[in-house]
Structure formats: structure tokens, C-alpha cells
BALOBA-1460 file (C-alpha; in Angstrom, 3 decimals):
// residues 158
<rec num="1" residu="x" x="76.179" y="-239.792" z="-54.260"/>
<rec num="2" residu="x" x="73.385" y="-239.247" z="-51.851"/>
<rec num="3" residu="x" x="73.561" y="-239.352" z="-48.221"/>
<rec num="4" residu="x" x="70.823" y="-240.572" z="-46.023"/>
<rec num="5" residu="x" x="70.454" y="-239.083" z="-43.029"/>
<rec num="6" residu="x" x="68.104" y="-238.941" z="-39.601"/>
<rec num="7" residu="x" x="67.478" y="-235.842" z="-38.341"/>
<rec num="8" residu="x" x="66.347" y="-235.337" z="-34.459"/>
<rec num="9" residu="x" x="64.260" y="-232.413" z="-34.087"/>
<rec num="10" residu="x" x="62.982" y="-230.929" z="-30.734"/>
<rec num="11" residu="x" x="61.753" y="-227.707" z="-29.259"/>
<rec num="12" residu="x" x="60.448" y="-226.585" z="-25.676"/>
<rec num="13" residu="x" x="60.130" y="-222.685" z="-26.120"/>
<rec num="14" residu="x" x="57.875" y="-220.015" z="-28.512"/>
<rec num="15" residu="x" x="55.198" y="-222.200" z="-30.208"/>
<rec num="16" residu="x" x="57.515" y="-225.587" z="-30.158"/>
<rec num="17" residu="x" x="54.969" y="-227.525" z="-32.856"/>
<rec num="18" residu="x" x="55.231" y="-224.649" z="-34.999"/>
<rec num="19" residu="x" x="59.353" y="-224.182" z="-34.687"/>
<rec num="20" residu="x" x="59.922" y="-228.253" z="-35.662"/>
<rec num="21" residu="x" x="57.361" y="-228.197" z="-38.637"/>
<rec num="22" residu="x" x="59.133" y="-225.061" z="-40.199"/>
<rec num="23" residu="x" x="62.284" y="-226.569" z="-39.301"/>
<rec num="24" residu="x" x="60.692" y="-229.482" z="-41.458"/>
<rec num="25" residu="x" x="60.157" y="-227.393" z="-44.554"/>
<rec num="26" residu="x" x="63.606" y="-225.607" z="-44.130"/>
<rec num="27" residu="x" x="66.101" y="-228.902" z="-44.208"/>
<rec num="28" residu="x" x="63.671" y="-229.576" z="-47.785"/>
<rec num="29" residu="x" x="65.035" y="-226.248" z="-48.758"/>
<rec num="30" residu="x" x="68.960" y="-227.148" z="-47.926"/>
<rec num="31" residu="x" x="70.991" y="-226.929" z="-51.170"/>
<rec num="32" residu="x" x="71.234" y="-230.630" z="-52.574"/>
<rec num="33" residu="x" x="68.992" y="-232.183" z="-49.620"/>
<rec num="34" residu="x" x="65.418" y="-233.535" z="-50.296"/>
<rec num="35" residu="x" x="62.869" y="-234.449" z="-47.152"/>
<rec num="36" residu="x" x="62.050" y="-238.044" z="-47.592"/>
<rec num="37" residu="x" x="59.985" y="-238.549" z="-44.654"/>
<rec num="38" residu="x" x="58.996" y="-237.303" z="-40.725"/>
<rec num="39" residu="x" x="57.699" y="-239.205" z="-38.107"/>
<rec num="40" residu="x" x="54.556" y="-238.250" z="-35.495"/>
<rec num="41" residu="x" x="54.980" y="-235.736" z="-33.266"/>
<rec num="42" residu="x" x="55.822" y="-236.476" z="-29.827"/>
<rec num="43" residu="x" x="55.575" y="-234.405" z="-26.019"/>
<rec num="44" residu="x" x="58.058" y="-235.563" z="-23.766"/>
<rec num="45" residu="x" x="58.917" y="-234.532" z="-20.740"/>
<rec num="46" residu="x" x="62.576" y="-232.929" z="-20.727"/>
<rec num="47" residu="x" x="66.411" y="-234.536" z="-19.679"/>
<rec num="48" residu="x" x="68.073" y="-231.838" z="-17.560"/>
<rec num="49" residu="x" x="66.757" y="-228.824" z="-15.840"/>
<rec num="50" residu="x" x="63.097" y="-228.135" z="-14.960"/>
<rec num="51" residu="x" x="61.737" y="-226.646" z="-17.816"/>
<rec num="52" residu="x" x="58.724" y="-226.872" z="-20.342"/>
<rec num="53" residu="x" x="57.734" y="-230.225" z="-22.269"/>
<rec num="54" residu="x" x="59.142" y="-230.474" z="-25.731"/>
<rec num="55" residu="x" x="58.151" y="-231.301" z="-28.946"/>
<rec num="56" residu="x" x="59.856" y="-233.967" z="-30.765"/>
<rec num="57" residu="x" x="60.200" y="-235.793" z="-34.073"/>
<rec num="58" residu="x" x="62.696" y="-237.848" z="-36.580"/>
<rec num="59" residu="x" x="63.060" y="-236.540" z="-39.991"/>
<rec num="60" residu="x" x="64.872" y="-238.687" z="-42.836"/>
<rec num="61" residu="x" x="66.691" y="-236.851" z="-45.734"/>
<rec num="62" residu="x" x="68.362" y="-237.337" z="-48.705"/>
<rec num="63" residu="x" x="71.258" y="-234.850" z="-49.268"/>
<rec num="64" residu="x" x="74.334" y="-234.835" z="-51.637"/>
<rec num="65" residu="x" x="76.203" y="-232.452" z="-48.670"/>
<rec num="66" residu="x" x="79.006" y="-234.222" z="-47.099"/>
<rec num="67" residu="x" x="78.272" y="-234.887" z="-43.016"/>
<rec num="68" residu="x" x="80.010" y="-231.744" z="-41.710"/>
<rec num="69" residu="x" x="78.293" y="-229.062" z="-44.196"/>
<rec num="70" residu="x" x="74.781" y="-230.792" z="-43.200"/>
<rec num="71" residu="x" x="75.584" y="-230.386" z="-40.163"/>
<rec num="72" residu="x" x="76.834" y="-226.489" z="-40.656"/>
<rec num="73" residu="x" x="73.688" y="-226.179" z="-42.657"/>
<rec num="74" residu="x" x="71.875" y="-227.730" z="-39.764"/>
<rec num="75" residu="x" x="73.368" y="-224.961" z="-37.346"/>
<rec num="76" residu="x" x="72.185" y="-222.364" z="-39.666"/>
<rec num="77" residu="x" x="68.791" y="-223.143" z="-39.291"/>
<rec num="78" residu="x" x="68.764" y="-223.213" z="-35.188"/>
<rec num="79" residu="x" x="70.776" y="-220.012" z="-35.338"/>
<rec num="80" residu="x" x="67.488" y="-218.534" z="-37.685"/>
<rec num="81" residu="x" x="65.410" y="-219.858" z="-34.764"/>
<rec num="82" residu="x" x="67.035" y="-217.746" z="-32.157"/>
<rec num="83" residu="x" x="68.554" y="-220.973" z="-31.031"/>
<rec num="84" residu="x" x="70.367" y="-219.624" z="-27.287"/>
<rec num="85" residu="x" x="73.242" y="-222.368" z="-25.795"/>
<rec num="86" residu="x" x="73.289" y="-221.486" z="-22.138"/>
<rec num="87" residu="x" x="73.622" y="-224.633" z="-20.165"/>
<rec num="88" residu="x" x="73.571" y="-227.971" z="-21.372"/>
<rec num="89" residu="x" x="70.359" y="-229.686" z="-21.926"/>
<rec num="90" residu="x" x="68.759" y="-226.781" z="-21.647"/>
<rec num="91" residu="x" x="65.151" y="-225.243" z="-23.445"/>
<rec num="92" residu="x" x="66.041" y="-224.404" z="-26.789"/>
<rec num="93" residu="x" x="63.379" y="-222.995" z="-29.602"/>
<rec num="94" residu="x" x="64.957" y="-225.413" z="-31.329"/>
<rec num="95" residu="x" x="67.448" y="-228.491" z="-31.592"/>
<rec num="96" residu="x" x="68.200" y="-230.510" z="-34.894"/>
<rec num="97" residu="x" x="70.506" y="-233.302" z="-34.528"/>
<rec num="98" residu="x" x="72.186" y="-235.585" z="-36.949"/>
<rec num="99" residu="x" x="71.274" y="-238.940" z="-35.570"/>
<rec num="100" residu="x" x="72.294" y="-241.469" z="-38.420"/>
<rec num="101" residu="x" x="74.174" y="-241.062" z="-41.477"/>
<rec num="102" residu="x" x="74.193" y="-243.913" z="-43.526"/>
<rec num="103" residu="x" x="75.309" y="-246.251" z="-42.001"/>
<rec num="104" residu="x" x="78.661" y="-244.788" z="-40.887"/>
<rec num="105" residu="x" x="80.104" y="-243.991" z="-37.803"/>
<rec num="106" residu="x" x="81.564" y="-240.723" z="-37.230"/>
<rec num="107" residu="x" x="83.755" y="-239.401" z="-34.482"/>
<rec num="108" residu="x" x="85.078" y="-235.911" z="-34.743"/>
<rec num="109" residu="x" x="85.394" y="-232.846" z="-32.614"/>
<rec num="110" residu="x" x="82.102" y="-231.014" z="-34.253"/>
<rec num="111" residu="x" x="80.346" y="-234.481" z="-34.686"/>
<rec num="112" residu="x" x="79.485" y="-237.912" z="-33.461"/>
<rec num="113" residu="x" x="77.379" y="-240.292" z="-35.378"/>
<rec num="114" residu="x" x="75.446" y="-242.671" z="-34.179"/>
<rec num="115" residu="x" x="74.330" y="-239.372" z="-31.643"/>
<rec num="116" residu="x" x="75.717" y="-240.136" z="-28.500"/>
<rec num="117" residu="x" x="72.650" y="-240.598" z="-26.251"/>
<rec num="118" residu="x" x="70.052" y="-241.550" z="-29.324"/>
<rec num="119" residu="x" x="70.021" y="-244.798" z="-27.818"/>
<rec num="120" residu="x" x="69.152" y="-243.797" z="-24.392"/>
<rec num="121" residu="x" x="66.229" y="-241.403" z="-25.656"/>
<rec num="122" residu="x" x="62.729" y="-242.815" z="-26.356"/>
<rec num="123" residu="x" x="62.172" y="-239.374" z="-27.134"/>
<rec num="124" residu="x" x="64.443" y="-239.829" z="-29.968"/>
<rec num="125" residu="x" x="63.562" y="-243.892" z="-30.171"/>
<rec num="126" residu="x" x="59.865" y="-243.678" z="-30.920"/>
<rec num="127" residu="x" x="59.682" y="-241.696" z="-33.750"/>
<rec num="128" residu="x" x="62.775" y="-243.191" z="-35.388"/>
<rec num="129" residu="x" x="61.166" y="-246.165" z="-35.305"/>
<rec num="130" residu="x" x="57.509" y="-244.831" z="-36.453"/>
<rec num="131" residu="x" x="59.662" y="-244.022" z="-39.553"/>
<rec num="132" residu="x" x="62.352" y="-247.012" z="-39.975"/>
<rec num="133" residu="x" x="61.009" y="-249.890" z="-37.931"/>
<rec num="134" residu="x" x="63.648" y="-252.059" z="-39.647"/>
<rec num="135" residu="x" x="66.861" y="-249.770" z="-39.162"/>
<rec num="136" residu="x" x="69.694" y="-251.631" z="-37.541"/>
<rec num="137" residu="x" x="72.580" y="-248.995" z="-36.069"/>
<rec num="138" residu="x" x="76.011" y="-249.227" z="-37.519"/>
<rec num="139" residu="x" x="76.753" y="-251.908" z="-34.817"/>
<rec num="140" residu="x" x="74.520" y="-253.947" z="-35.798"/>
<rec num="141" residu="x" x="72.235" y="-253.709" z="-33.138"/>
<rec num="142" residu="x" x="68.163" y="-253.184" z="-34.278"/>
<rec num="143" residu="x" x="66.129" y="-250.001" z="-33.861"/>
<rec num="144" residu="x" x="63.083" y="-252.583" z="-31.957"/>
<rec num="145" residu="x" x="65.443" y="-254.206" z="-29.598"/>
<rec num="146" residu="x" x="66.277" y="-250.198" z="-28.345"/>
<rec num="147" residu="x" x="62.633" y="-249.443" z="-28.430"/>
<rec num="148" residu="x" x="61.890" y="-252.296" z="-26.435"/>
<rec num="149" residu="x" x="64.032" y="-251.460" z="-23.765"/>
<rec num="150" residu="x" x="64.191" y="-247.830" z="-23.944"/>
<rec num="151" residu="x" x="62.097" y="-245.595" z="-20.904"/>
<rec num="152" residu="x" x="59.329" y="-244.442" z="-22.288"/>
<rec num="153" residu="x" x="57.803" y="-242.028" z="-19.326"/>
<rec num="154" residu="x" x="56.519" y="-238.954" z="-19.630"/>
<rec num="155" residu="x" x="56.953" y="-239.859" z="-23.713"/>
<rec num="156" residu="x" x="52.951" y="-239.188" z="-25.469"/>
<rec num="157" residu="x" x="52.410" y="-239.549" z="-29.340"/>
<rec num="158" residu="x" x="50.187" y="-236.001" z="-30.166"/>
């Protein structure tokens, strides 16, 4: 069975564009996983501490990995980016997040899905919805009515 599944992807440090679009070509190349589509990319202004602007997008995938191996597949690839966890929300050369997966909801310790502040994040928001317009979250609630509501300051299509 395949999975479908919305990445998040986001970087703010060493040549952001060029870490998400190789991140891009490198979740094609997980085992069992084919790249269906990618949204825009976005600048937005980052959550947290003063730092530089990132670079965002939504990717959607097929893969025939359960949620947890994508995910530890997922890890791999920040971890070949130099990816550094020093405080939270931090600049990162690179971030990939499972937003969606199906249309489940998952609550473990090494995963939540629906992400926990996707729907807070026009960041995250925007290009979901440049690439599923008519998604509805596993609650039921639709991707417009979010984007509608959702902040989107400091948020610029490039």
C-alpha cells in the first residue's frame, strides 16, 4: 500500500534555496517513496529567535515506508545537511517535517501527525494549499478555511 504524505521543508542557513531543492531530489531517492509534487517557494520571516529569513515549501510523496521509517529516513537527510538542534526554533540548514499522512492522525513520542503548529503557520499554510487547495485535515476541517485565517506577515511567494 502506498502512503501519501506532506512534507514541510524549510531552511535559513548556507544557500537555504539550494538546501530545500536538493532536499527535494533526495526524499525522490528514499527507498519505496516517489515525489509527486512541490509547491512555490516561499521567504518568511522566522518563529523564535532573531535570525535569517527562511526558505520554505510543501512537498507531497508517495512512499510504501510505514510513518516512523519516513520519518527516520527523513532525519537522515537533515543529519546529511549538517542539520545542528541547539535551541528550539532555531536556524537550521535544514528542517523536513511530516505534516500529513493520509489522512491519519498520529500521536507518538517521535511523531505527531497532523504537525502540531501546521495550522498556525502560513509559512507552512500557503504552499500546502498552492499544492492541495481541496485537502481537508483529519478533523475535518478544510485547508482554505486555515488559509483564510492564518497570519500571513512577513510570508512572500519567490
Amino acid at each position: 500500500m502506498l502512503n501519501t504524505v506532506y512534507i514541510g521543508l524549510g531552511s535559513n542557513l548556507d544557500q537555504p534555496l539550494q538546501q530545500v531543492t536538493q532536499a527535494l531530489e533526495e526524499i525522490n531517492a528514499i527507498t519505496g517513496t516517489t515525489l509527486v509534487s512541490h509547491s512555490p517557494w516561499y521567504k518568511s520571516t522566522a518563529v523564535g529567535p532573531i535570525q535569517p529569513d527562511f526558505i520554505n515549501g510543501v512537498a507531497k510523496a508517495h512512499t510504501s515506508l510505514d510513518a516512523h521509517r519516513f520519518l527516520t529516513a527523513l532525519q537522515a537527510i537533515e543529519q546529511a545537511h549538517q542539520r545542528v538542534r541547539k535551541e528550539h526554533w532555531g536556524p537550521r540548514t535544514l528542517d523536513l517535517d511530516i505534516l500529513l499522512w493520509n489522512n491519519d492522525t498520529i500521536a507518538t513520542e517521535r511523531l505527531t501527525v497532523p504537525h502540531a503548529f501546521m495550522t498556525e503557520r502560513g509559512f507552512v499554510l500557503l504552499p500546502l494549499n498552492d499544492i492541495a487547495s481541496e485537502l481537508s485535515l483529519p478533523n475535518g476541517t478544510p485547508l482554505k478555511a486555515l488559509v483564510q485565517q492564518c497570519d500571513q506577515t512577513g510570508i512572500e511567494q519567490i
